[in-house]
N, C-alpha and C positions, 0 to 999 in steps of 0.2 A: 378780379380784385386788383387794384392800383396800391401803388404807394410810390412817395415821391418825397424821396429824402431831402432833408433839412439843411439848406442853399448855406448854412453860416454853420453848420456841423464841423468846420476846421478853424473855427474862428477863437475858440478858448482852450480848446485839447493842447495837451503837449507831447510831443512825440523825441520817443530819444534812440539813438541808435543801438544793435544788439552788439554789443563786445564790438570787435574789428571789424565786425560784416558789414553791407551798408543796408541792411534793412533795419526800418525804423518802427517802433511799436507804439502805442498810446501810453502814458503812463501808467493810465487805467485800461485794463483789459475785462470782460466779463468771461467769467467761467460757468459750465454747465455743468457741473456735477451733481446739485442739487438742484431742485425745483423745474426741470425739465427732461422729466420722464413721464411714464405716460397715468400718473396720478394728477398731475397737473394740467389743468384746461388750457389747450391748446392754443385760447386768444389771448391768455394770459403769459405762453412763453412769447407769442408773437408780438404782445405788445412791450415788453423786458425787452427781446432782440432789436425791434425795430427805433424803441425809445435810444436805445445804445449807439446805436449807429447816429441817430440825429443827434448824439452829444459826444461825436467824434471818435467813438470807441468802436475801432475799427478791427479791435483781435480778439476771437469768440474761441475758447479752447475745449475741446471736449478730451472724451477718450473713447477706445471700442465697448467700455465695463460702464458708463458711466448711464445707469436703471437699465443696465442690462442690454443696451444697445438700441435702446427708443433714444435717448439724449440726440446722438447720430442723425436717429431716421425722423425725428421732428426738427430739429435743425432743418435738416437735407430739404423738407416741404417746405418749410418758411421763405428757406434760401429760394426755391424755384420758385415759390409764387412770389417773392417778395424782393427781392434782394439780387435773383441771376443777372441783372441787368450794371450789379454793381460789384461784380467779382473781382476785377481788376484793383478794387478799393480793399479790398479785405484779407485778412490774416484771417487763414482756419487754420489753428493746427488740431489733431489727436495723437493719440498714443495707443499703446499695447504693453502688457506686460503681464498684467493680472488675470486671474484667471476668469473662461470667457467663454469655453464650453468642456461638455466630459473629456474622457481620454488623455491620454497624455501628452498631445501636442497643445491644451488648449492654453496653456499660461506659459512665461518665463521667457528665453530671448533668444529660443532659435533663431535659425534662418527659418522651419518651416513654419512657426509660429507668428514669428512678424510678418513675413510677407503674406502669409492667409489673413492676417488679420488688417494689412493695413487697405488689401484685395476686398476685405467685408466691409470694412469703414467708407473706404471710397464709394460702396458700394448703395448704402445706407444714408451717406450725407449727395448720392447723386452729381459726384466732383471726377472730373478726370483726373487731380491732386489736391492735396496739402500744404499750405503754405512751407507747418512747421510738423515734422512727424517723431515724435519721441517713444523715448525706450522708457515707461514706468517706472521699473523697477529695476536692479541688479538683480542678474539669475545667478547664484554663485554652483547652480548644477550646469553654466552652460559657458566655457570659453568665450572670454571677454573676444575674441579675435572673431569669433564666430558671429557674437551678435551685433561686434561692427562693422564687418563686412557687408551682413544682412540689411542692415541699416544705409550704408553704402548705395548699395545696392538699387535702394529705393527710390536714391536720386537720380540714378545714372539710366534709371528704367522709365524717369518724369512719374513720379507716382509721387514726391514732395521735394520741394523746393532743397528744404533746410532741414537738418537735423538737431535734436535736444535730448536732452537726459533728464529723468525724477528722482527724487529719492534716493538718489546715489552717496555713497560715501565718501570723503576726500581724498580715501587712500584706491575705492574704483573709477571717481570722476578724474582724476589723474590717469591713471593708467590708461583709458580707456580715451581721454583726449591725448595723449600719443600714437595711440593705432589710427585716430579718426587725419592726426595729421602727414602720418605716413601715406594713408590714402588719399589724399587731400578732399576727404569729405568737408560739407559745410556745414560742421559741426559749429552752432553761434551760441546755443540756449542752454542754460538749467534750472529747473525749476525747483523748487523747494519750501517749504513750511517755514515762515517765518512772521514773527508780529512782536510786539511789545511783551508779551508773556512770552516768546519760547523764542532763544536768541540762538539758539547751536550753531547757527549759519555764521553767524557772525568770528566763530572761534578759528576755523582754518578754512573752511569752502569759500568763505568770499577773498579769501588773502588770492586762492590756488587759481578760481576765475578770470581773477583782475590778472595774473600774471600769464593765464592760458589766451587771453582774449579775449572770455566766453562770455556774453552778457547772463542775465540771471531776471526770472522770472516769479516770484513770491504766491503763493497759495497761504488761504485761511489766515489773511493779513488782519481782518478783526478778532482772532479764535473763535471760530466761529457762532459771533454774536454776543460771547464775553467783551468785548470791545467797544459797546455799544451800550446806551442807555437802556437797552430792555432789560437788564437782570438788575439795575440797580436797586432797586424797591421789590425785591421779591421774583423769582422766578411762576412766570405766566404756566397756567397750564397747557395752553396750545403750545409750548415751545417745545424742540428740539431737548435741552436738555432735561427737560421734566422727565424724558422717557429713563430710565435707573439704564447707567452704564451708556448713555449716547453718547457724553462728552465727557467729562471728569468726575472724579467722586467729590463727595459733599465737602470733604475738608479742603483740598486744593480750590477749590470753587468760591468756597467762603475767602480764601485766602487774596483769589484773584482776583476777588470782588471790592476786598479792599484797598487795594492796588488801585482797580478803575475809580473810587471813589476818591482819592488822593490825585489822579490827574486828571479829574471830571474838575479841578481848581485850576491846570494850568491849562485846561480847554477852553473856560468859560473865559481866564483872559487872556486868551486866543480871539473868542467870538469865534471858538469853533464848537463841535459838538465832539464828544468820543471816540467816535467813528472818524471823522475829518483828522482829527488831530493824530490817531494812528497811522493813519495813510502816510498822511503829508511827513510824518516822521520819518516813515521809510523812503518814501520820496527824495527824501534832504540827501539823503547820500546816492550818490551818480551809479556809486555799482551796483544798485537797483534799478533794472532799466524799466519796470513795471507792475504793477499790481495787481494779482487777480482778485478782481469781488465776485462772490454773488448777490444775487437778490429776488426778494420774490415781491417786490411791489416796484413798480415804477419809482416811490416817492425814495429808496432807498438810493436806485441809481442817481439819481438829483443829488441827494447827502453826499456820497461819495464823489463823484465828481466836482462838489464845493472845494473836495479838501487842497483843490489845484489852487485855489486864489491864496494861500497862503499857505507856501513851503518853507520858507525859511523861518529859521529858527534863531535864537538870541543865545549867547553862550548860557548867559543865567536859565532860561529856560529849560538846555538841554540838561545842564546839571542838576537843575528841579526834576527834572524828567529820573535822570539816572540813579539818582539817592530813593526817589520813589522806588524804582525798579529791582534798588540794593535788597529791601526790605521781602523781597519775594525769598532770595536767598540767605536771608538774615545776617548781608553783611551791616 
C-alpha cells in the first residue's frame, strides 16, 4: 500500500510558533479522541489521517486513554504503512494522566506512572518518541515537583521532544511552569477547552501563558458540534448528544442553541458557515497558537480548514459577536 502526499500541502496552512520555542504547529491540528478507536473502520481513520496531512495539518494529538488505547495503536499502523516515510514532517504528541489500567499506579502523575505509560504509548503508536508529551491532568495526590521531574525526565531520556500540560489550573499551571524552568525543561504547550460558548481560558490562563511563554493549544473548539449547523433544526438521532447526559442537559442546550442561531447572521455575512466562523474567531487572537478539530468525515476536515481564508475580523463584528455572547450570561 502507497501513498504519496499532496506536493502543495504547504501551500494554504498556516503555521505559527509555540510560545518562545521555535517549533511551529498548524493553526489547525487534528485530534484523536473521538472517532478513532476500534469502533471505527479503520479506512475511515486512514483516510481523516491521510486527507490531513494533504491539507497541511501536520500535528495528530492523541493520548494513552484515548478508546482505551486503540486510538494509539491505529494511528501507530496508519503511521507505518502510510506516513513512516514522512516522520521528520509531523508533530505527534500524547499524553497520560487519566486513568488507564487497575491498581494504583495506573492514573495521575507519578514518576512510575508517566514513564510506564509514555513506555506503552511509544509502544503502541510504534515511535521511538513524541514530538509533544503531556501531563493530562493535575494529580493533586502527587507533588507537583514529582510529576515534573518525571516529565523531565522523558526528554533527557529522548522519549519526547517537548513537554505540555491539560487541564490545569492557573494557580497549578504556574507553579508547575517554575519547576519546569528551574530544570530547563522544554516546557512550550497547554492545552485546554475552549470555544465560543465556554470562555474560562480567557479570564487568567491566557494572561499567565503569554507572560510564562507557553503557547496554548485549544480542544472542542466547536463544543463539540454545538457549533456547527447540525443541532440547528432539531437534534439528529445519530448524534452524540441524543445519548441523555453525553453533552449538556436540555436547558443549557436550548440556550446555546440560541446563541448559534444569532451568530449563524454574522456567519452567513462572513460567507462563512458556523463552524468556520468559530475557528477563525479563536484564530484572530495570536495566543492561540492552534486548534484542535475533530471529524468523522473527510468533508468536515475541508469545513474547517476554510475557516483559514478568513481570520480577520471588523471591530463591528467582534462586538456583534460579544453582545451575542453577553446573552449566554444575561448580561
Amino acid at each position: 500500500m502507497s501513498y504519496q502526499a499532496n506536493d502543495k500541502r504547504y501551500d494554504k496552512m498556516l503555521y505559527r510558533k509555540v510560545g518562545n520555542s521555535g517549533l511551529k504547529l498548524p493553526a489547525i491540528s487534528l485530534g484523536l479522541w473521538r472517532n478513532f478507536g476500534d469502533d471505527i473502520p479503520l479506512t475511515t481513520q486512514k483516510d481523516l489521517i491521510l486527507k490531513a496531512f494533504d491539507l497541511g495539518i501536520t500535528h495528530f494529538d492523541l493520548a494513552n486513554n484515548y478508546g482505551g488505547g486503540a486510538a494509539e495503536q491505529n494511528f501507530g499502523f496508519i503511521f507505518k504503512t502510510y506516513l513512516q516515510d514522512y516522520r521528520d514532517e509531523l508533530i505527534i504528541s500524547t499524553k497520560a494522566g487519566y486513568h488507564m489500567w487497575d491498581g494504583p499506579y495506573g492514573d495521575g502523575g507519578s514518576r512510575k506512572y508517566l514513564v510506564s505509560s509514555c513506555d506503552a504509548s511509544l509502544k503502541r503508536l510504534g515511535l521511538d518518541y513524541v514530538d509533544i508529551f503531556y501531563h493530562h491532568r493535575h494529580d493533586p495526590e502527587t507533588p507537583l515537583e514529582e510529576t515534573a521531574l518525571a516529565l523531565d525526565s522523558l526528554v533527557r531520556s529522548g522519549k519526547a521532544l517537548y513537554i505540555g500540560i491539560s487541564n490545569y489550573s492557573v494557580k497549578d499551571a504556574e507553579a508547575i511552569s517554575h519547576i519546569f524552568k528551574a530544570l530547563h525543561t522544554p516546557f512550550i504547550i497547554n492545552q485546554m477547552k475552549y470555544n465560543l460558548l465556554e470562555r474560562d481560558f480567557e479570564d487568567n490562563l491566557k494572561a499567565l501563558t503569554n507572560s510564562e511563554g507557553v503557547g496554548n493549544i485549544s480542544f472542542s473548539p466547536l463544543a463539540q458540534g454545538q457549533l456547527t449547523n447540525r443541532y440547528l433544526n432539531g437534534i439528529p438521532e445519530d448524534s452524540r448528544i441524543s445519548r441523555k447526559g453525553a453533552l449538556t442537559d436540555a436547558v443549557t442546550f436550548e440556550k446555546n442553541m440560541q446563541i448559534v442561531r444569532d451568530l449563524q447572521t454574522v456567519a452567513e455575512a462572513r460567507q462563512q458557515t458556523i463552524a468556520e466562523l468559530a475557528i477563525a474567531w479563536q484564530l484572530r487572537d495570536a495566543g492561540v497558537t492552534s486548534v484542535l478539530i475533530g471529524a468523522s468525515r473527510v468533508s468536515q476536515l475541508e469545513e474547517n480548514v476554510k475557516a483559514l481564508d478568513h481570520l480577520t475580523f471588523t471591530d463591528a463584528e467582534l462586538q456583534a459577536i460579544d453582545t451575542i455572547l453577553r446573552q449566554k450570561k444575561g448580561q
